[in-house]
Every structure is written in structure tokens, then in C-alpha cells.
C-alpha positions as CSV (number, residue, x, y, z in Angstrom):
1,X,-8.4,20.7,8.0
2,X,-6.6,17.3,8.6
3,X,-6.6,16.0,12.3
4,X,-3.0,15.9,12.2
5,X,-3.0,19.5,11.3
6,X,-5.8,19.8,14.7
7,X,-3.5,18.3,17.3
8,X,-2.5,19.4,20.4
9,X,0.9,19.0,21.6
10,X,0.1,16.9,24.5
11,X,-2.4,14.3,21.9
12,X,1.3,14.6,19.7
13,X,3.3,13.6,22.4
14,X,0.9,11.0,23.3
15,X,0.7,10.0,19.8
16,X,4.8,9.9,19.6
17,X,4.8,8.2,23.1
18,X,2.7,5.1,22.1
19,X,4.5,5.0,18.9
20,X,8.2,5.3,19.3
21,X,8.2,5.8,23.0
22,X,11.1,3.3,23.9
23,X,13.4,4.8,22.1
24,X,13.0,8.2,23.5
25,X,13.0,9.8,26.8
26,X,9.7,12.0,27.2
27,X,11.8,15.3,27.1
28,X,12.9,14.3,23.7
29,X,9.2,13.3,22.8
30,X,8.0,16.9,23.9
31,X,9.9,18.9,22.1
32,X,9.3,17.2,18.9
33,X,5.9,17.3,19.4
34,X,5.9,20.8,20.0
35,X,8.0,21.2,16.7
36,X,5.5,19.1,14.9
37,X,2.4,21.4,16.0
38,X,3.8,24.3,15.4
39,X,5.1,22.9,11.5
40,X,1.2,21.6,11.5
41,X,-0.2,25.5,12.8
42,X,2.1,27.4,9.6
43,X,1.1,24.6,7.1
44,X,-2.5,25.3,7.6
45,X,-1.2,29.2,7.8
46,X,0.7,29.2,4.6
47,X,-1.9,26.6,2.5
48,X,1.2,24.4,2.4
49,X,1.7,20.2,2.0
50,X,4.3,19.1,3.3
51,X,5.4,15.5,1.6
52,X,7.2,13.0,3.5
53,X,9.6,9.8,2.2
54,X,9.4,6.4,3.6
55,X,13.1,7.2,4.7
56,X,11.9,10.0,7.2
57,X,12.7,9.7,10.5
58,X,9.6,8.3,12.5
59,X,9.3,11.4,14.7
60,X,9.1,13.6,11.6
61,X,7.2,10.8,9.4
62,X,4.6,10.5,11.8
63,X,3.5,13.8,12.3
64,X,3.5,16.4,9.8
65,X,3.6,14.8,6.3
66,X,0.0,15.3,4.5
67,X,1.1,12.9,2.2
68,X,3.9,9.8,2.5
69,X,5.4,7.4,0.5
70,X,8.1,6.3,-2.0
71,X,9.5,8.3,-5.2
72,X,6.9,7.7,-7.2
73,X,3.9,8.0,-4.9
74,X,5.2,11.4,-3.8
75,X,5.9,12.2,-7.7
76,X,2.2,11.6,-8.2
77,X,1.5,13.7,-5.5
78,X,2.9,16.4,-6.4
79,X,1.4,16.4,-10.0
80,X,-2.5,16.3,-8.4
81,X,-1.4,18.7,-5.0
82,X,-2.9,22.4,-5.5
83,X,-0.9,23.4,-2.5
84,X,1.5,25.9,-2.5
85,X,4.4,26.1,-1.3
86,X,5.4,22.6,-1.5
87,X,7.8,21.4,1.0
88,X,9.6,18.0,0.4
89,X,10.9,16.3,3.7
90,X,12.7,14.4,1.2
91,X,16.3,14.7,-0.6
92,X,17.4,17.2,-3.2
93,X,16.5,15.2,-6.6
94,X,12.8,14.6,-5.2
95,X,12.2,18.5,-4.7
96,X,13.5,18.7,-8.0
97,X,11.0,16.5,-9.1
98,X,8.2,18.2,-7.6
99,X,9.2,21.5,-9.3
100,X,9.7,20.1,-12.4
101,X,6.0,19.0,-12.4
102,X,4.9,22.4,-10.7
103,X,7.0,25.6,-12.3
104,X,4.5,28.3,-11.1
105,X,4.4,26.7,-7.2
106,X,7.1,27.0,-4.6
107,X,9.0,23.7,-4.0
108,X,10.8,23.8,-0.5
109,X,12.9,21.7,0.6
110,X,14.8,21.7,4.5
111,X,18.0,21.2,4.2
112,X,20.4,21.9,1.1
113,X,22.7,18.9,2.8
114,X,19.9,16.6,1.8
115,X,21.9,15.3,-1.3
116,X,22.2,11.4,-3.0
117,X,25.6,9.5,-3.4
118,X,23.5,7.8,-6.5
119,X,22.3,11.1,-8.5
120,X,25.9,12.0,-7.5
121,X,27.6,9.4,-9.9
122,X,26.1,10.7,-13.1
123,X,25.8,14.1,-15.7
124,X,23.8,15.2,-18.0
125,X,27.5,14.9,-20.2
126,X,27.9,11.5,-18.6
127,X,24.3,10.1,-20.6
128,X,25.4,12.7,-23.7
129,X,28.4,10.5,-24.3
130,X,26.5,6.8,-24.0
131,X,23.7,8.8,-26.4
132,X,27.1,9.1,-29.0
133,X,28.6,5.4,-28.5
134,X,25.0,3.8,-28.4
135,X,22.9,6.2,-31.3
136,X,19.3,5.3,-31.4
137,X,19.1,3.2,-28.4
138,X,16.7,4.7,-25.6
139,X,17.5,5.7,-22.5
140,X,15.7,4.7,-19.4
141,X,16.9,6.9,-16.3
142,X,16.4,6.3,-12.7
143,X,14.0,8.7,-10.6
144,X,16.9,9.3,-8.3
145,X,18.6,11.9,-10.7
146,X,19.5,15.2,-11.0
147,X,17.2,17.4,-12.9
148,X,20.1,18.0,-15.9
149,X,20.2,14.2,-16.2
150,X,16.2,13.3,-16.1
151,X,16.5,16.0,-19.1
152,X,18.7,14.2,-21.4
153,X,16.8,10.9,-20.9
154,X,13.5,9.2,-22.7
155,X,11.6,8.5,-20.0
156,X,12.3,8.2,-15.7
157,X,11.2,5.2,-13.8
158,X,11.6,4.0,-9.9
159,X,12.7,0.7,-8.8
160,X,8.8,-0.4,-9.0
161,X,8.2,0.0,-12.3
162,X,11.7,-0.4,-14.0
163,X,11.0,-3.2,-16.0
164,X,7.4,-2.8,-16.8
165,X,9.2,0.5,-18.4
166,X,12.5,-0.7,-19.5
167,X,9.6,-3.4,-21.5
168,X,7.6,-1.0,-22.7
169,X,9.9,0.8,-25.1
170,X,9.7,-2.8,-27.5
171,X,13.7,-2.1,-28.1
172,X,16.4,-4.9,-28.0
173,X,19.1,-2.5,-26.4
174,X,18.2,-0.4,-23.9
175,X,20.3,2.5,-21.9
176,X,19.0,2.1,-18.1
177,X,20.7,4.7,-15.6
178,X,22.6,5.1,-13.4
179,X,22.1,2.3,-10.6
180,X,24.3,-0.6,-11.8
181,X,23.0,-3.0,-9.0
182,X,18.8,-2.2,-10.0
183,X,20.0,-2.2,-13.8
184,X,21.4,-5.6,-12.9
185,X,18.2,-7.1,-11.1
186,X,15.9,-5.5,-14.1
187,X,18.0,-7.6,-16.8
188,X,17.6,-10.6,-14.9
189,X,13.7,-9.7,-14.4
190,X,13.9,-8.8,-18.3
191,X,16.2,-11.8,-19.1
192,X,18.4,-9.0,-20.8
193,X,22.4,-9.5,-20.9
194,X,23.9,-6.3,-18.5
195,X,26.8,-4.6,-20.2
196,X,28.0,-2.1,-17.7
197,X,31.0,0.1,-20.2
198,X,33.2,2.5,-18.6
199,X,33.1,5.5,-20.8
200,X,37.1,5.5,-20.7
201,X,36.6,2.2,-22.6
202,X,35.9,2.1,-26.3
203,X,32.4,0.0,-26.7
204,X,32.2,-3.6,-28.0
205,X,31.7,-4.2,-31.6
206,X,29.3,-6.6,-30.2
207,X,27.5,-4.1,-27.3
208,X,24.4,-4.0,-29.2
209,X,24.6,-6.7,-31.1
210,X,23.3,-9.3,-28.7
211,X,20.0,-9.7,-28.7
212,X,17.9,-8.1,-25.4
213,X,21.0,-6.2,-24.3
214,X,20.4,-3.8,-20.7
215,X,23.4,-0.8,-20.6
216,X,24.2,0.0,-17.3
217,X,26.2,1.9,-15.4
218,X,28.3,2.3,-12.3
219,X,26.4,4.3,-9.7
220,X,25.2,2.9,-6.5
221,X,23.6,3.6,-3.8
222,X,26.1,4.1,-0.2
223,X,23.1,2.6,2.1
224,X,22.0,-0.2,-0.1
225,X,25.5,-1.5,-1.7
226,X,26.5,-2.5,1.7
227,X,24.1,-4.8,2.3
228,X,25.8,-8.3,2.2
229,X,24.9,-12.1,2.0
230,X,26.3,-12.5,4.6
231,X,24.2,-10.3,6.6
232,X,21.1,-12.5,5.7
233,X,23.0,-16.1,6.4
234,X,23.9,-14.9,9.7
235,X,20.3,-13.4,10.3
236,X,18.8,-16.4,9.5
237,X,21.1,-18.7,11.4
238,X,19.4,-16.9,14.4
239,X,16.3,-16.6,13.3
240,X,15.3,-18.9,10.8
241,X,11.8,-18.1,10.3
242,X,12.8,-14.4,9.6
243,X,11.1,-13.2,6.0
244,X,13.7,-10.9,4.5
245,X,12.9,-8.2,2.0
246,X,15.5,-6.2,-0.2
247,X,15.4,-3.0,-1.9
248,X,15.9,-3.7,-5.7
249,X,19.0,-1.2,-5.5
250,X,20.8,-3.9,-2.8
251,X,23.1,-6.5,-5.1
252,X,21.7,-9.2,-7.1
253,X,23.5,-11.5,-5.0
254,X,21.6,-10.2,-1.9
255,X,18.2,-9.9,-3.7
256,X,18.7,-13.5,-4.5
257,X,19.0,-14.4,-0.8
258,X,15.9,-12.6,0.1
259,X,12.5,-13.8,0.1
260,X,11.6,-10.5,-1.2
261,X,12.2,-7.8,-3.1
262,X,10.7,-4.7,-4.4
263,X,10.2,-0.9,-4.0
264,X,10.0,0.6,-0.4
265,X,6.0,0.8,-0.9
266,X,5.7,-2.5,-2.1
267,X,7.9,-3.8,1.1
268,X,5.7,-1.7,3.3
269,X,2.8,-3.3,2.0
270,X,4.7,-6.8,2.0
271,X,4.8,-6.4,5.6
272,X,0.9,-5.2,6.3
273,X,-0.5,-8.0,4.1
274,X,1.9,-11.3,4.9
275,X,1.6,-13.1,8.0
276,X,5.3,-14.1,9.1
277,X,6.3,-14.4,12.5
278,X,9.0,-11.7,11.8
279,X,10.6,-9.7,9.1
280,X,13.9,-8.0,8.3
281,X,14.2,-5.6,6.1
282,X,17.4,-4.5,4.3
283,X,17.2,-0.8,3.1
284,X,17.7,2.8,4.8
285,X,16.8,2.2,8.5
286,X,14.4,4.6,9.3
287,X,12.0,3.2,7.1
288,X,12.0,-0.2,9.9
289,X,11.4,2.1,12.1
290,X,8.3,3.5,10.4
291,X,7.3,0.3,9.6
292,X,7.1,-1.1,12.9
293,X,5.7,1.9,14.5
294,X,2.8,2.0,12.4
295,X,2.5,-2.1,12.7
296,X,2.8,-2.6,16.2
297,X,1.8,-6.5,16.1
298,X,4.5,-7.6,13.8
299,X,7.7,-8.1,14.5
300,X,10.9,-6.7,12.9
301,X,14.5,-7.1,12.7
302,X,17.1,-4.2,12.8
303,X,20.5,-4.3,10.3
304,X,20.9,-0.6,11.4
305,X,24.4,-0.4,10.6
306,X,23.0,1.4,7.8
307,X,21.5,4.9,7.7
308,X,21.2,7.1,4.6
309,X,23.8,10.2,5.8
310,X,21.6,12.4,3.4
311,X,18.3,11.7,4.4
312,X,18.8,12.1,7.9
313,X,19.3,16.2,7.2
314,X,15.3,16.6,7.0
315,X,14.8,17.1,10.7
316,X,11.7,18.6,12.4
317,X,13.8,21.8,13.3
318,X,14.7,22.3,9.6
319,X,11.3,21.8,8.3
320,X,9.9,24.4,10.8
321,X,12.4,26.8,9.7
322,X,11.5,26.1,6.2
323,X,8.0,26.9,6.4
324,X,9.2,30.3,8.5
325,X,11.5,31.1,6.5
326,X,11.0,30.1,2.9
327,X,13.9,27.9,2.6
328,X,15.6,26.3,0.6
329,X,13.5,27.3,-2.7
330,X,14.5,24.7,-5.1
331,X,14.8,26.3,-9.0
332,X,14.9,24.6,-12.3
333,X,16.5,26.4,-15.2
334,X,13.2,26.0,-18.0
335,X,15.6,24.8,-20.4
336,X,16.2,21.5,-18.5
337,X,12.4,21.4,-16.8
338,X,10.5,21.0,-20.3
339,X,12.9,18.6,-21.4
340,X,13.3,16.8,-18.1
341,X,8.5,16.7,-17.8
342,X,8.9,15.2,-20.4
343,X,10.7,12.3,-19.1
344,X,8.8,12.1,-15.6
345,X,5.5,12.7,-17.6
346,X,5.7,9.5,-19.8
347,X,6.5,7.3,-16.9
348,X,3.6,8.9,-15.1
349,X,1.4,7.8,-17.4
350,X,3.2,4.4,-17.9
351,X,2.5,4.1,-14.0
């Protein structure tokens, strides 16, 4: 039994206290940690793991998770976890992931609000019709996806090992979907020309005739598209020392003005392993938070205009009632999961 899964509520609250305490009155503090005991005492009950994203709300994230981290870390978790149910604190195309890899477990996730503006702006028809314009070329398919999409796809990757994967497939023209501002930052990685066609527009007769082409498309991200240059010049006119990390779905323009730039894991580590007198980092806000709770000695910036509406649906309440209840018990027709492992299986073992 983990000794988060052991704690009292008064060793929670002291726990959330030290941690997060100035931005909380102690009534607040109290009855999230009695939330977070009792999600610990029905884990242990039920033989559940709960996984937790780097977006997370601190209070949530530092309490009940057995496991945290990005996409893929949590992807890999699921695959090794014997645990059942499985309860993603998390939004709606991560469960699916974790089903996908687990058919015969129970995948949970809190809140059926917990949805993505990015998996929103594509289909499974949607990468069906680029398959038709662009025959033969493969297709490389963003993580955050809908089941139906990861399905019709070659292989998934996350925005820490897009190009290593969008590379590994040895082919001059690749398909990458459906973040246009990633797809952008992996050509330039790649040194691939971005084509970015508009399926109500007939295709170049030159689209895959240039040599080390990168087809992308139009979907973005609502947290990480607002992100601006300007943000950064007027960060560091008051703080010029300030080391600035970007998510590799912010623009190219903005990952260009950062110091840094890479998957939320890779910033977390940035963070724990760089010595800078402070750091700003530019993706959902929540994850700053997390960051500096668990790194007290280092000191961070907030742009916290920006907060992922989606994410922020996985409270403590929810995930109680999840456990209790058995809800929301995520389902994957078995059509689209053996076509759509495939996809998260290859770039497992691609890493």
C-alpha cells in the first residue's frame, strides 16, 4: 500500500498546506483533503490506479494519482498497470487510450465534459479523405485523438517524440495530424516543407513532389494557440533573466522566442535540472502550479490567462464519485480498438 494511499486527513491537509497553502484558505484545504482520503480509502478498496495529467489541478495532482505525467508516460502506464478499474484524471481521448491498450479492464474517467478543442477538429472521414488525395503516403497522428481517428492512422506519436517518429517511417511525404502549429515546429526540426491543404481545396500537382514534404492540418490547441510573442517580449522586458519554455503545440513564432521547448515532461524536467534564477512557462496553467509546488526553491512566472476549460472538469468531487459510482466507463467499439493498438502499439515500441 502506497503512503499516499496511508494518509490521514490531517498529514493531507498538512501536506496541501505546505504545498499550495497560499492560495487557499484552510477550509478549502480540508475539504480537499478529506476528498482525497477518502478517493485514496476506495482505491485501495476497489484495487484501482488512478492516473493523473501534468494538467491536473495541484490539489487533485498531489494527492491521489498512483501514477503522473504527460500522454505518453501515462500511455505507458497503462499498458504495464494490472489494476482494475482504471480511472484517468485526464481528458476524454487519454481514457480512450488507456482502453484501447486494456479491453478486458474498466477505464473510468470523471467527468464526460472533459473533452479537447484539438481531437475536436478532426474525423476518422477527415484522415480517410487526405488517405484518397495523398495514396501511399503515411500517416502520422497525434496522441490527442479520438479513438476513430488513432484507427485510421499508421502510427500515434506525442509532441516528445514526433519527429524521432515522423523520421522513422524513411518516407519523403509524410501525413502528420491534426496539430497544424506541432506539425509546423516538427518540419522545421525535420527540415521538411509544411503543406497545410484544406480538404475543400483540390491538392497541388506539386504537394508531394517536393522533396521532404510534412502534410498538416488545421487543428489547434485553444490553451496553446494563444500564446503570443508578445507575451514573452513583454515578460522579458521585466524580467530579463526569465528562462521561457513552450509547449511544442504553441506557434513556431513563439517556440522561436523561447529558450525552450518540448513536451510537458521534458519542461518539468527542464525546470528540476537547470539552474535559472526564474522560469516561465507557457502551456496549460495548472501544470506551473504543479511545478512550483513540487520545486519550492525555484522560482516561476504565471501567464495564467490561460487554463484548459476541459481539463479543469477532473475535480476531486468527480473522481470520488467515479470510484463510488462507476462512472463514466469509457467503451471502444472493437472494430476501431484493434485497428487504433495498432497505431499506439508501434509508437510504444518506437518510444
Amino acid at each position: 500500500m502506497s503512503v499516499v494511499a496511508t494518509r490521514t486527513v490531517e498529514e493531507t491537509f498538512l501536506q496541501l498546506k505546505a504545498l499550495i497553502g497560499e492560495q487557499h484558505s484552510d477550509e478549502e484545504l480540508r475539504r480537499k483533503a478529506e476528498l482525497a482520503v477518502e478517493i485514496n480509502r476506495l482505491k485501495v478498496e476497489r484495487g484501482a490506479v488512478i492516473l493523473g495529467h501534468n494538467y491536473m489541478g495541484p490539489a487533485l495532482f498531489l494527492t491521489v494519482p498512483d501514477y503522473t505525467g504527460d500522454s505518453f508516460a501515462l500511455c505507458q502506464r497503462a499498458a504495464e498497470t494490472d489494476k482494475d478499474p482504471i480511472v484517468f484524471c485526464g481528458v476524454k481521448f487519454m481514457a480512450e487510450t488507456a482502453k484501447i491498450i486494456n479491453p478486458d479492464r474498466t477505464v473510468l474517467l470523471p467527468s464526460l465534459e472533459a473533452g479537447c478543442s484539438l481531437a475536436a477538429s478532426i474525423t476518422a472521414a477527415d484522415v480517410r479523405e487526405l488517405r484518397r488525395r495523398y495514396p501511399g503516403v503515411p500517416v502520422v497522428t497525434y496522441i490527442n485523438t479520438y479513438a476513430d481517428v488513432k484507427a485510421e492512422c499508421d502510427v500515434c506519436c506525442t509532441s516528445g517524440n514526433a519527429a524521432r517518429i515522423v523520421e522513422s517511417l524513411e518516407a519523403d511525404t509524410v501525413i502528420f495530424l491534426p496539430d497544424e502549429y506541432l506539425a509546423r515546429n516538427v518540419a522545421r526540426e525535420t527540415g521538411r516543407h509544411i503543406i497545410v491543404p484544406s480538404l475543400g481545396v483540390p491538392p497541388r500537382a506539386d504537394d508531394t513532389e517536393i522533396e521532404r514534404v510534412l502534410i498538416g492540418w488545421t487543428g489547434k490547441c485553444e490553451v496553446h494557440e494563444k500564446f503570443t510573442v508578445a507575451d514573452i517580449e513583454s515578460v522579458r522586458q521585466q524580467y530579463p533573466d526569465v528562462v521561457i519554455l513552450a509547449h511544442p503545440e504553441c506557434s513556431p513564432e513563439v517556440v522561436s522566442a523561447s529558450d525552450f521547448s518540448g513536451s510537458t515532461k521534458a519542461m518539468i524536467d527542464y525546470v528540476r535540472q537547470v539552474d535559472a534564477p526564474r522560469y516561465l512557462v507557457l502551456t496549460e496553467c495548472s501544470m506551473g502550479d504543479n511545478i512550483q509546488a513540487q520545486n519550492p526553491d525555484k522560482s516561476l512566472l504565471r501567464l495564467c490567462s490561460q487554463r484548459c476549460p476541459h481539463m479543469k472538469e477532473i475535480t476531486l468531487a468527480d473522481t470520488l464519485a467515479s470510484l463510488r459510482e462507476n462512472r463514466y466507463v469509457i467503451e471502444v467499439p472493437e472494430a476501431i480498438r484493434l485497428r487504433a493498438r495498432r497505431a499506439v502499439d508501434r509508437m510504444l515500441a518506437l518510444g
